[in-house]
N, CA, C and O atoms as CSV, one atom per row, in Angstrom:
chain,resi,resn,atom,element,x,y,z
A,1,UNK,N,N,-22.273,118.100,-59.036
A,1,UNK,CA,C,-21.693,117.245,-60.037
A,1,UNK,C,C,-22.763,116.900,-61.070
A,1,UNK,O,O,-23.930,116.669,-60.754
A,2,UNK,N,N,-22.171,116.872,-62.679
A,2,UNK,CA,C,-23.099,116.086,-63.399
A,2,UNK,C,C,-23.566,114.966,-63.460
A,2,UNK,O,O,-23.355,114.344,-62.419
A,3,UNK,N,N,-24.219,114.300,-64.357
A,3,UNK,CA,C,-24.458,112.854,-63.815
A,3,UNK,C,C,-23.234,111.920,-64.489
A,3,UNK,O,O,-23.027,110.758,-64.141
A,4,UNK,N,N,-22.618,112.486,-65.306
A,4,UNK,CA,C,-21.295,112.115,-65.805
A,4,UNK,C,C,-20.327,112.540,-64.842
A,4,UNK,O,O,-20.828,113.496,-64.251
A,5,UNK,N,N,-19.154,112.291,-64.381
A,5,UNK,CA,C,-18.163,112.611,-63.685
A,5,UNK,C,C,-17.012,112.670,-64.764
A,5,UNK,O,O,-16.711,111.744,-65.518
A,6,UNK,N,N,-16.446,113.858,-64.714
A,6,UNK,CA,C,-15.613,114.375,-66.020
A,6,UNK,C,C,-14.320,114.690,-65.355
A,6,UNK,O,O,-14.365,115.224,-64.247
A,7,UNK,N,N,-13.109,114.406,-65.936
A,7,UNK,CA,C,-11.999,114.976,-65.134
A,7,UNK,C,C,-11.376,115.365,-66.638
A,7,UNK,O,O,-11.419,114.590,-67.594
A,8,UNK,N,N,-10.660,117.000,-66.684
A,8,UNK,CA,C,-10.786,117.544,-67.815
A,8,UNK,C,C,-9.169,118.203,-67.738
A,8,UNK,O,O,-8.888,119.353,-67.401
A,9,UNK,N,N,-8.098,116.991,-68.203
A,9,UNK,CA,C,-6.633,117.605,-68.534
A,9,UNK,C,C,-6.584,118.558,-69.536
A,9,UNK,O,O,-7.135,118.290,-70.603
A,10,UNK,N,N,-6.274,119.150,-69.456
A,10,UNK,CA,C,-5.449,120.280,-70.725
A,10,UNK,C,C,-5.148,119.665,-71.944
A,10,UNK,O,O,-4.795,118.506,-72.165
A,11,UNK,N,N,-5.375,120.791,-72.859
A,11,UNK,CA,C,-5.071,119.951,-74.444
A,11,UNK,C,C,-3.524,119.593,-74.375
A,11,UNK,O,O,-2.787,120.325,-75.035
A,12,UNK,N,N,-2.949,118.572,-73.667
A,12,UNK,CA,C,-1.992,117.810,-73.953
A,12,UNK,C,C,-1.270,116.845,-74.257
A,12,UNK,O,O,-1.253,116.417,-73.103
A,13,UNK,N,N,-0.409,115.834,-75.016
A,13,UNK,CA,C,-0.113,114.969,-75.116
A,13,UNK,C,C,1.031,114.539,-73.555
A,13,UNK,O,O,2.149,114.968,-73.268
A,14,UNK,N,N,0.221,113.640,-72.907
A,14,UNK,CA,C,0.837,113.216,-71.895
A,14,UNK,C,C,1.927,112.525,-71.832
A,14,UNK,O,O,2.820,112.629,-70.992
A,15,UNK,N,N,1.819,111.338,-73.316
A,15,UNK,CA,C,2.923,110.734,-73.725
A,15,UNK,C,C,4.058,111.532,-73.723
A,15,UNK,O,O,5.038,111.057,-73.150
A,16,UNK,N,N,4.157,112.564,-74.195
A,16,UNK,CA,C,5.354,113.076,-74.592
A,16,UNK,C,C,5.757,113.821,-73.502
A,16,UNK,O,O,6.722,114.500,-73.852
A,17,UNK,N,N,5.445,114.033,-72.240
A,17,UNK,CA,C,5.110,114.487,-71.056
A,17,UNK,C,C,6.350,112.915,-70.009
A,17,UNK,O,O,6.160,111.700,-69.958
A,18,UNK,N,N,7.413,113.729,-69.425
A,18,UNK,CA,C,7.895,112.892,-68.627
A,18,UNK,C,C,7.153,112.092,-67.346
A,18,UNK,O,O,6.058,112.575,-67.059
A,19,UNK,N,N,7.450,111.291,-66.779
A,19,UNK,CA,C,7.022,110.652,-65.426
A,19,UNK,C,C,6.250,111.868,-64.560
A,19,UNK,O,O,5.055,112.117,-64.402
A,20,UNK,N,N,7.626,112.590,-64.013
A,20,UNK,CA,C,7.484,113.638,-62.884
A,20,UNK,C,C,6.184,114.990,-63.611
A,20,UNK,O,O,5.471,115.716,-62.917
A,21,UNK,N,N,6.226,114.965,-64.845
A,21,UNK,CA,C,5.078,116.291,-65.221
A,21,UNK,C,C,4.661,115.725,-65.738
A,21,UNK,O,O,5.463,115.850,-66.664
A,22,UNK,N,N,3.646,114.708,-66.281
A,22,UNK,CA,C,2.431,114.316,-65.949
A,22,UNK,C,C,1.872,113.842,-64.139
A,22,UNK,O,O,0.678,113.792,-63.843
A,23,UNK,N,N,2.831,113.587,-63.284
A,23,UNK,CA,C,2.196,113.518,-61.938
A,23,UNK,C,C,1.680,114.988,-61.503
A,23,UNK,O,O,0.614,115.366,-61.018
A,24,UNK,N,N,3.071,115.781,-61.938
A,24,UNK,CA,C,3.084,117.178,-61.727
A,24,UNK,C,C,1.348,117.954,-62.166
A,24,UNK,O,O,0.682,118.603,-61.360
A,25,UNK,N,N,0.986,117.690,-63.437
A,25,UNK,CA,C,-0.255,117.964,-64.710
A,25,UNK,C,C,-0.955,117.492,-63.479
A,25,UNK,O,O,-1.312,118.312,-62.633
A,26,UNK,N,N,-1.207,115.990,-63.309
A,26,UNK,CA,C,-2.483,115.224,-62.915
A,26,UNK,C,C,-2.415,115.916,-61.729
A,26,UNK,O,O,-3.512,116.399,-61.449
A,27,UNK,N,N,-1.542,116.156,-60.911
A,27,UNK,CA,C,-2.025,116.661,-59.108
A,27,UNK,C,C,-2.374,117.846,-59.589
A,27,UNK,O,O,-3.588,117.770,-59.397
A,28,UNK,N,N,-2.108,119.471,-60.344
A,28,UNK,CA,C,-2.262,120.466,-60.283
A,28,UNK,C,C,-4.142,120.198,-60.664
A,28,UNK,O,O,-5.118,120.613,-60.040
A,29,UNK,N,N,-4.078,119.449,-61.777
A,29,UNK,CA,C,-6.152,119.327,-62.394
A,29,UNK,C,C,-6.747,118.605,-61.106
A,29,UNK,O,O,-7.754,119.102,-60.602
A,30,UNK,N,N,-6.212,117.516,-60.566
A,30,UNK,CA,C,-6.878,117.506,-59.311
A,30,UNK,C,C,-7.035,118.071,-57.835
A,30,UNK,O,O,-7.762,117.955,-56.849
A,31,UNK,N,N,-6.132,118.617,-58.195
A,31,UNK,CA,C,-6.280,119.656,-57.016
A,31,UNK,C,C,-7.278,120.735,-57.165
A,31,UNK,O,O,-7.701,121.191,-56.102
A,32,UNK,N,N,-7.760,121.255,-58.294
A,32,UNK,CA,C,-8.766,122.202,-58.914
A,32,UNK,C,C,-10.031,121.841,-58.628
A,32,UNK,O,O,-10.923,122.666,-58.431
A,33,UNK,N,N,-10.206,120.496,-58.585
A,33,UNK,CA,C,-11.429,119.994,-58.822
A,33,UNK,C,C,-11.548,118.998,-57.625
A,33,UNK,O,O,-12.054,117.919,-57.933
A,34,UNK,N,N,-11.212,119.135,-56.433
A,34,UNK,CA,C,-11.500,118.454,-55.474
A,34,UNK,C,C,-11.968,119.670,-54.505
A,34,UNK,O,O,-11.500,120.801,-54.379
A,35,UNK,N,N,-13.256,118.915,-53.749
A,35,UNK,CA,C,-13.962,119.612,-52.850
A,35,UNK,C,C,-14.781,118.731,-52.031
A,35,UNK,O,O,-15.105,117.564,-52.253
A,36,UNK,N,N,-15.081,119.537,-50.978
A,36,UNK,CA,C,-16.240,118.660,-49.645
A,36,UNK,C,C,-17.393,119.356,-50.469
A,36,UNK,O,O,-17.531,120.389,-51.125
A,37,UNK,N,N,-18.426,117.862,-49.964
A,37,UNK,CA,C,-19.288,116.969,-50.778
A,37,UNK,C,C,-20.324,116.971,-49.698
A,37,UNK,O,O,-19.816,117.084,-48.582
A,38,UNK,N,N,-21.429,116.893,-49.703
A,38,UNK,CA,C,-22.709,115.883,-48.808
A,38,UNK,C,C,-22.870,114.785,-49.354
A,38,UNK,O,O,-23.030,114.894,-50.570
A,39,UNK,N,N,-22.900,113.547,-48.888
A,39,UNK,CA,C,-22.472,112.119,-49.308
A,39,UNK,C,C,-23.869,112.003,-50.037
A,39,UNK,O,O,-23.925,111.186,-50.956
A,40,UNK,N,N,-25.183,112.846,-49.683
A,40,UNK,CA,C,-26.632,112.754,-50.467
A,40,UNK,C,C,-26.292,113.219,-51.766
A,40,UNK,O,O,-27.041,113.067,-52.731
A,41,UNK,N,N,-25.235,113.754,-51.820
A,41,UNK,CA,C,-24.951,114.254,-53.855
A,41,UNK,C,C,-24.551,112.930,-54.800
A,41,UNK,O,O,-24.596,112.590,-55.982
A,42,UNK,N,N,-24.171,112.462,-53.628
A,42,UNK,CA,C,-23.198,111.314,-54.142
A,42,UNK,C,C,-23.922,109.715,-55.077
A,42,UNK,O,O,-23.591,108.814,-55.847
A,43,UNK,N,N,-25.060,110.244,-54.314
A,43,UNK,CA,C,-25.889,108.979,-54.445
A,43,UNK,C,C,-26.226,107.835,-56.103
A,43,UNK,O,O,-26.505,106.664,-56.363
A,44,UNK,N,N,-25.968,109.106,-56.808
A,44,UNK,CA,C,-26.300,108.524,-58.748
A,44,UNK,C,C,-24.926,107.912,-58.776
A,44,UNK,O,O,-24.877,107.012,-59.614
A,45,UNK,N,N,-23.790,108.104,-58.133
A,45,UNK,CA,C,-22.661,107.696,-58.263
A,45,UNK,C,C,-22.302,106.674,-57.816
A,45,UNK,O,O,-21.501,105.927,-58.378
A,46,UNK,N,N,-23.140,106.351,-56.100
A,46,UNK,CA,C,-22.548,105.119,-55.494
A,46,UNK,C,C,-23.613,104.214,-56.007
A,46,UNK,O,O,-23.330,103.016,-56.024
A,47,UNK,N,N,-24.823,104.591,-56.441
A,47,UNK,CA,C,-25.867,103.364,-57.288
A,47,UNK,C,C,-25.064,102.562,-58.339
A,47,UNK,O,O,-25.117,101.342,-58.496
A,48,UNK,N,N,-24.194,103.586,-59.141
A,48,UNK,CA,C,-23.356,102.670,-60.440
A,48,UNK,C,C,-22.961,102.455,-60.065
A,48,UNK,O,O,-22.794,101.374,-60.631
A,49,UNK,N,N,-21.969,102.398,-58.771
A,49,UNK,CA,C,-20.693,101.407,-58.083
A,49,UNK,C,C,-19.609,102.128,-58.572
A,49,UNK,O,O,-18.545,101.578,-58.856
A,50,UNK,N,N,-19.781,103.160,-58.672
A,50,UNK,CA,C,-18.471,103.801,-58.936
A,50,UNK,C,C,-17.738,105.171,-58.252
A,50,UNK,O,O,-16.986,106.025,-58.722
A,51,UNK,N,N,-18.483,104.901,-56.558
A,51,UNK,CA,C,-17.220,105.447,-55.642
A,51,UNK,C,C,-16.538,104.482,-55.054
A,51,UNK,O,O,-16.874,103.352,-54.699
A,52,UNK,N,N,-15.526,105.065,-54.990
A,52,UNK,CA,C,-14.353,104.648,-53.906
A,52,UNK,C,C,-14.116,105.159,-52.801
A,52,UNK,O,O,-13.903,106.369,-52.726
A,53,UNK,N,N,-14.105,104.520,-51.927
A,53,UNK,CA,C,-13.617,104.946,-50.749
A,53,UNK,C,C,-12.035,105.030,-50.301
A,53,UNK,O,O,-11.248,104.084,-50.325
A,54,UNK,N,N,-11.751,106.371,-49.887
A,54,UNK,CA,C,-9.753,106.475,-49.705
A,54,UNK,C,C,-9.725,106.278,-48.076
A,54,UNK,O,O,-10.291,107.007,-47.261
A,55,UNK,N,N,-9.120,105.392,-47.863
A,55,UNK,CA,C,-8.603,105.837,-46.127
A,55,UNK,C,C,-7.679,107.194,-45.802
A,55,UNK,O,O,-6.788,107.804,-46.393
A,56,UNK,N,N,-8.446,107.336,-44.430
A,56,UNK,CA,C,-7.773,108.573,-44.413
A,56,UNK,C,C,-6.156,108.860,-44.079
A,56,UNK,O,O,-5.632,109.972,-44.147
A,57,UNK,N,N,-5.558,107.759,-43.746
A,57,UNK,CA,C,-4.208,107.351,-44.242
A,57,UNK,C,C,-3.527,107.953,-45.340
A,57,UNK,O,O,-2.544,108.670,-45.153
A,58,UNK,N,N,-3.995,107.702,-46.504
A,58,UNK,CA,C,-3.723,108.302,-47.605
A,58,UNK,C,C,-3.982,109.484,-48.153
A,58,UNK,O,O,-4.997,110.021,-47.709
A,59,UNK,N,N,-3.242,110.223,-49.191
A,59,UNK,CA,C,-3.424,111.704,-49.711
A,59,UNK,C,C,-4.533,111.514,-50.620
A,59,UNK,O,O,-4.194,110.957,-51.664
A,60,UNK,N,N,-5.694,111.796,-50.535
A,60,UNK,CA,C,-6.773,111.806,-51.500
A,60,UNK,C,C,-5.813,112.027,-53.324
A,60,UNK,O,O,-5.413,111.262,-54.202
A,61,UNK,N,N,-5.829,113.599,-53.075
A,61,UNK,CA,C,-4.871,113.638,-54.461
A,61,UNK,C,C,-4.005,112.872,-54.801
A,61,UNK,O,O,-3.839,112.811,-56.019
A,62,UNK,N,N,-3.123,112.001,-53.942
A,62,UNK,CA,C,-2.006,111.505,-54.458
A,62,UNK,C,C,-2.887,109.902,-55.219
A,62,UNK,O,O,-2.578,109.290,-56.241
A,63,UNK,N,N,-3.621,109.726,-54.579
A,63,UNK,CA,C,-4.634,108.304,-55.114
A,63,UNK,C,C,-5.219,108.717,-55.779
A,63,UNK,O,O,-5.936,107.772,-56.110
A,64,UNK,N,N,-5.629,109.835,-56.521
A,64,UNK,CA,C,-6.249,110.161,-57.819
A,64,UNK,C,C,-5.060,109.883,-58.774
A,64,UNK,O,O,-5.246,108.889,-59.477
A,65,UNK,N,N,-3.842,110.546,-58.973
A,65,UNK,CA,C,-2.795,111.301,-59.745
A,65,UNK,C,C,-2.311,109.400,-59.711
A,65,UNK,O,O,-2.112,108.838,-60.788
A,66,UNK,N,N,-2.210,108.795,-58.679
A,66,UNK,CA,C,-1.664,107.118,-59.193
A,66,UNK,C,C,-2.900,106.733,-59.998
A,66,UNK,O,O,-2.676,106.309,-61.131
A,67,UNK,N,N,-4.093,106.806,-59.622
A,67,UNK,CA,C,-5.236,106.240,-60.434
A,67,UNK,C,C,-4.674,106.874,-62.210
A,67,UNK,O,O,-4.578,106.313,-63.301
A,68,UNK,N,N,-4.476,107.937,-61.844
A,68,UNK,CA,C,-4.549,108.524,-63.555
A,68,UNK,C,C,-2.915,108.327,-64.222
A,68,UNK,O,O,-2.740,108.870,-65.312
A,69,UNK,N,N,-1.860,107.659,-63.675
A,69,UNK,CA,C,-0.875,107.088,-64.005
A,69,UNK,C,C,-1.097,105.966,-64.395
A,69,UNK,O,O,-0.177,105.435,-65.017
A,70,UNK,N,N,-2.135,105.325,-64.230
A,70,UNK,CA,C,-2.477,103.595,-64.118
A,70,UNK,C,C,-1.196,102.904,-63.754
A,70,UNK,O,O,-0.471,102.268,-64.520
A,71,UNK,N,N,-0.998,103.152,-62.290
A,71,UNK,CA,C,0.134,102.503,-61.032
A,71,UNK,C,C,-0.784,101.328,-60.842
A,71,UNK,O,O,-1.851,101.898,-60.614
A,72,UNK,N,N,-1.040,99.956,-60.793
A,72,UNK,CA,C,-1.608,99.393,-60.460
A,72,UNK,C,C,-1.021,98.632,-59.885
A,72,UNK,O,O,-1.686,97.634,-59.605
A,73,UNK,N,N,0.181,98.625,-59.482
A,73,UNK,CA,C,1.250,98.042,-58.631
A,73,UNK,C,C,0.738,98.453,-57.499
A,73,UNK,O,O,0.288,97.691,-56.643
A,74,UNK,N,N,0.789,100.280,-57.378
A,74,UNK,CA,C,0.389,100.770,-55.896
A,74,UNK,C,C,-0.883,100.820,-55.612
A,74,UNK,O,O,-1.088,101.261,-54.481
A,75,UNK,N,N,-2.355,100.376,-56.545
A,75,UNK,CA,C,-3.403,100.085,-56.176
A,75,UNK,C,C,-3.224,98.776,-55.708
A,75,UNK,O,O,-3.426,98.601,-54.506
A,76,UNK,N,N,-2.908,97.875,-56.357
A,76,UNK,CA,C,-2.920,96.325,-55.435
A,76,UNK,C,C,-2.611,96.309,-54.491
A,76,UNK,O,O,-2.996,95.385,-53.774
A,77,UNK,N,N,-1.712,97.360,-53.950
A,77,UNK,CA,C,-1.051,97.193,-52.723
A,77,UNK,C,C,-1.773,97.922,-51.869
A,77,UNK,O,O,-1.830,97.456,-50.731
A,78,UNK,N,N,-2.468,99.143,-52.109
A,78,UNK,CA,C,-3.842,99.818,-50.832
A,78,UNK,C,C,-4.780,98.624,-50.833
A,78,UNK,O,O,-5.256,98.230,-49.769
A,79,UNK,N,N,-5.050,98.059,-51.936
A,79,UNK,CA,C,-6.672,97.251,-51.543
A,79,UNK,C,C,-6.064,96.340,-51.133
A,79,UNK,O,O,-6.934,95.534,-50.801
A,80,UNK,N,N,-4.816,95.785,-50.864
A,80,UNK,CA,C,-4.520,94.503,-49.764
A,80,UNK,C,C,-4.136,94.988,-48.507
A,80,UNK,O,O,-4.266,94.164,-47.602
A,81,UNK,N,N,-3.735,95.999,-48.214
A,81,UNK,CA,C,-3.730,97.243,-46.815
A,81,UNK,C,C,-4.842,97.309,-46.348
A,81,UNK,O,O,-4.911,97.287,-45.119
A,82,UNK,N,N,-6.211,97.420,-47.199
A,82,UNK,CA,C,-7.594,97.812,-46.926
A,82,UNK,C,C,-7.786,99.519,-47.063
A,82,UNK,O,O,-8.642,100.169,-46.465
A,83,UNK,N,N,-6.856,100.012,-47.921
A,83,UNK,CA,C,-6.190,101.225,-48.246
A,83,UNK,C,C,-7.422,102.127,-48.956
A,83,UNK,O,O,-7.603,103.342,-48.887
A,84,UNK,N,N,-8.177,101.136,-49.640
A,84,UNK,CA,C,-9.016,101.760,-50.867
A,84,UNK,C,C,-10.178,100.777,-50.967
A,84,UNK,O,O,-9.894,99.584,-50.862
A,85,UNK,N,N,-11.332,101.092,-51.140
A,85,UNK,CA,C,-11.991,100.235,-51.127
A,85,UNK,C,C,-13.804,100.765,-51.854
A,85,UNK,O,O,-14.116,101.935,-51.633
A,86,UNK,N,N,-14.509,100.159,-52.397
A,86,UNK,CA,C,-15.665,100.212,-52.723
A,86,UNK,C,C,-16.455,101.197,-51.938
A,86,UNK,O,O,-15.987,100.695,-50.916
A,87,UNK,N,N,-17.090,101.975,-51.556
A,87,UNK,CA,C,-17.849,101.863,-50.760
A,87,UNK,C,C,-19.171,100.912,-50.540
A,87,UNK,O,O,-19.978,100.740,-51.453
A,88,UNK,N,N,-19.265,100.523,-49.698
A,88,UNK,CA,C,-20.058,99.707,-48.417
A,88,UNK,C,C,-21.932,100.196,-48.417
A,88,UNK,O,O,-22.347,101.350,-48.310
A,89,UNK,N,N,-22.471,99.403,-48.512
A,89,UNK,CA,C,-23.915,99.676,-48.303
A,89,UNK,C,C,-23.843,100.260,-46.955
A,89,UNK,O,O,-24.424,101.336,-46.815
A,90,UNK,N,N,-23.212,99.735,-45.888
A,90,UNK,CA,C,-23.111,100.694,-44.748
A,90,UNK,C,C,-22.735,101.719,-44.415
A,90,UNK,O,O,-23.245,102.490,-43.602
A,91,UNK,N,N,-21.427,101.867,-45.255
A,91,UNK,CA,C,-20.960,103.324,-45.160
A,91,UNK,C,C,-21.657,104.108,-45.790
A,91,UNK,O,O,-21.440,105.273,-45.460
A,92,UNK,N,N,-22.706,103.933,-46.870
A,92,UNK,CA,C,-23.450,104.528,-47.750
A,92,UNK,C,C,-24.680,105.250,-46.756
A,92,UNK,O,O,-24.942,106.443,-46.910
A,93,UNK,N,N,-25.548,104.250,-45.525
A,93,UNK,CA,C,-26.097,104.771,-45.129
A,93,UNK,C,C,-25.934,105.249,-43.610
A,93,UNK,O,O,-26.782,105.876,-42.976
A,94,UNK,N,N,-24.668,104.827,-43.144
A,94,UNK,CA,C,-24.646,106.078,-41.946
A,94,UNK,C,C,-24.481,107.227,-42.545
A,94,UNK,O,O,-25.071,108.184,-42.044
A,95,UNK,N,N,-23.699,107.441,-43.692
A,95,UNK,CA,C,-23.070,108.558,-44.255
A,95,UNK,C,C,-24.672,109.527,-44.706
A,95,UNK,O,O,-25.016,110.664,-44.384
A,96,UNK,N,N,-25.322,108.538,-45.512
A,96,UNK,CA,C,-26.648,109.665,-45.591
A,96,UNK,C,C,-27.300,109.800,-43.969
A,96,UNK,O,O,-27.420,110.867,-43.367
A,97,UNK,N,N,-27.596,108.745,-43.559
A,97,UNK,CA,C,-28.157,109.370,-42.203
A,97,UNK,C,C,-27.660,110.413,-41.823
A,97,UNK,O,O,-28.388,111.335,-41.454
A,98,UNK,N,N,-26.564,110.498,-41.822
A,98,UNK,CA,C,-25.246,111.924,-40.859
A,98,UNK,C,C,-25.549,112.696,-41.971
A,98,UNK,O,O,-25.751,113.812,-41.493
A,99,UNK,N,N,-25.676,112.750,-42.983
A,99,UNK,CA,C,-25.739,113.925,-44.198
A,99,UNK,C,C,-24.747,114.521,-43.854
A,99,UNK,O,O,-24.766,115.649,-43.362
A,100,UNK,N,N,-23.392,113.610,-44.138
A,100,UNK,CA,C,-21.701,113.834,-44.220
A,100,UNK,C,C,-21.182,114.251,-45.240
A,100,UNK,O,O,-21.378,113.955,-46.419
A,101,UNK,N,N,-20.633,114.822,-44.856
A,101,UNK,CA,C,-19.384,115.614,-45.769
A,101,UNK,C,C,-17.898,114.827,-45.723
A,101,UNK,O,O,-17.365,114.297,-44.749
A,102,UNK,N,N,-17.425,114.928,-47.063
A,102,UNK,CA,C,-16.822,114.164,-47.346
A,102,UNK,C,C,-15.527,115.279,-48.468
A,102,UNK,O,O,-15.631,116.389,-48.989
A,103,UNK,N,N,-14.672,114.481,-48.427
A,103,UNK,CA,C,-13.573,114.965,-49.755
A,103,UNK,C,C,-13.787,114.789,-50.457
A,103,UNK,O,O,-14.780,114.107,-50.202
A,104,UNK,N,N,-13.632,114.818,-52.530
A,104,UNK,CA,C,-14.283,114.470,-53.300
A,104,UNK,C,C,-13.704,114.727,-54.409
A,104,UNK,O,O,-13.735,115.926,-54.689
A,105,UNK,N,N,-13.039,113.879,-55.366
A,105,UNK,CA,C,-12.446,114.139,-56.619
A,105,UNK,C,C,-12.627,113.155,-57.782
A,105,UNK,O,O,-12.989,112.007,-57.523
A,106,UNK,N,N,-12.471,113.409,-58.636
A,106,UNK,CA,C,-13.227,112.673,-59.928
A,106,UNK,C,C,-12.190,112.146,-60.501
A,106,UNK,O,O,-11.431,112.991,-60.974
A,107,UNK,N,N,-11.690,110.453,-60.713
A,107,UNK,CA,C,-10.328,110.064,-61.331
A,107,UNK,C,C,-11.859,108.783,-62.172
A,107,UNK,O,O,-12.249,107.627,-62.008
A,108,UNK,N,N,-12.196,109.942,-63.012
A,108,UNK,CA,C,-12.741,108.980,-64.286
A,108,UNK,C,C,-12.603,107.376,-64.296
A,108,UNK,O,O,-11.478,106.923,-64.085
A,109,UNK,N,N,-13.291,106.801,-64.446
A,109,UNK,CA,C,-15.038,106.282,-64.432
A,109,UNK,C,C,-15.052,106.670,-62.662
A,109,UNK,O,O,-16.188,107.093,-62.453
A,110,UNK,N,N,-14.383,106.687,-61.554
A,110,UNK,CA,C,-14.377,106.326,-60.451
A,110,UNK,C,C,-14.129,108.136,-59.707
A,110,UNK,O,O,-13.364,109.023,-60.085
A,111,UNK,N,N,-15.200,108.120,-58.480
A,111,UNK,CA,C,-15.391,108.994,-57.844
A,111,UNK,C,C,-14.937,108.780,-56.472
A,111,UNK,O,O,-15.545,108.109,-55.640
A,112,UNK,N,N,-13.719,109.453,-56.267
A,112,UNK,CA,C,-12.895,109.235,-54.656
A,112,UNK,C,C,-13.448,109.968,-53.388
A,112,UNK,O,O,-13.353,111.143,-53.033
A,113,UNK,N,N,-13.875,109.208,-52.994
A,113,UNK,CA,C,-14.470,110.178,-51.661
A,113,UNK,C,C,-13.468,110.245,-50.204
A,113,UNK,O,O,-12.380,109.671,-50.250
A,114,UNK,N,N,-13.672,110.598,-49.578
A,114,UNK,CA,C,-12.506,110.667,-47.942
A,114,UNK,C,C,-13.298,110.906,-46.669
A,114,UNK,O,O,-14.133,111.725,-47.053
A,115,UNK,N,N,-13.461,110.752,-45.789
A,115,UNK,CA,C,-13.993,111.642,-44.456
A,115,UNK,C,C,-12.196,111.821,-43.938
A,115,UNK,O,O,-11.255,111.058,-43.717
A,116,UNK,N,N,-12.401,113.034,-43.925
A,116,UNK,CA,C,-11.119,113.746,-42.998
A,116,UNK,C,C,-11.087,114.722,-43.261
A,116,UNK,O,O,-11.374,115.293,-44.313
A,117,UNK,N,N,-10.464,115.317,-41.644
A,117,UNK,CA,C,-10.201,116.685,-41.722
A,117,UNK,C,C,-11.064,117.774,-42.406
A,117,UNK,O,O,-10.777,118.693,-43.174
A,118,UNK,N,N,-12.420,117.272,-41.764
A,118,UNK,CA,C,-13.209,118.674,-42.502
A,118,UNK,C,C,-13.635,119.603,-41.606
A,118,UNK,O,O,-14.366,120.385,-42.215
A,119,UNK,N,N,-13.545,119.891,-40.514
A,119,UNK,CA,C,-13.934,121.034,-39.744
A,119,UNK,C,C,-13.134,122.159,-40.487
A,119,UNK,O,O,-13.211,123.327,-40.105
């Protein structure tokens, strides 16, 4: 990753783009650009405070594609679940100790990370 985190839609006007295809748009670009991570890459990112942590409850992509809807109905409602959350000075350093791998997608200013299902 750069030291910028870039998430890069298509030359389109989204406005003019219904409900269902812009979710449709936002899951296909994030799906492109999500990949397992070593949480040591991560590090210029969680210094600015700008990962997130997804429970593994949730569809990584589908919490990007609401992030980039600005649903903030269904964000209030993970971070009162405990659904979504900052990451943790602790989770920061078991995660480097373990030099973990993680899920990883870019929903601008904010970098979504996951532990699941990575074998």
């Amino acid at each position: 990753m750069s030291d910028q985190p870039s998430f890069n839609v298509p030359d389109v006007d989204l406005a003019s783009l219904s409900t269902s295809e812009r979710e449709q748009l936002l899951q296909t670009e994030f799906l492109k650009q999500t990949a397992k991570m070593p949480w040591r890459e991560m590090q210029t990112y969680y210094a600015r405070g700008s990962v997130i942590v997804v429970s593994a409850e949730l569809d990584l992509i589908e919490v990007a594609v609401q992030l980039g809807l600005d649903n903030s109905a269904q964000f209030a409602a993970w971070i009162e679940q405990g659904f979504i959350a900052p990451a943790t000075d602790e989770q920061a350093l078991v995660w480097y100790d373990n030099d973990q791998l993680l899920w990883v997608t870019v929903a601008a200013p904010w970098v979504l990370v996951q532990h699941k299902n990575l074998a």
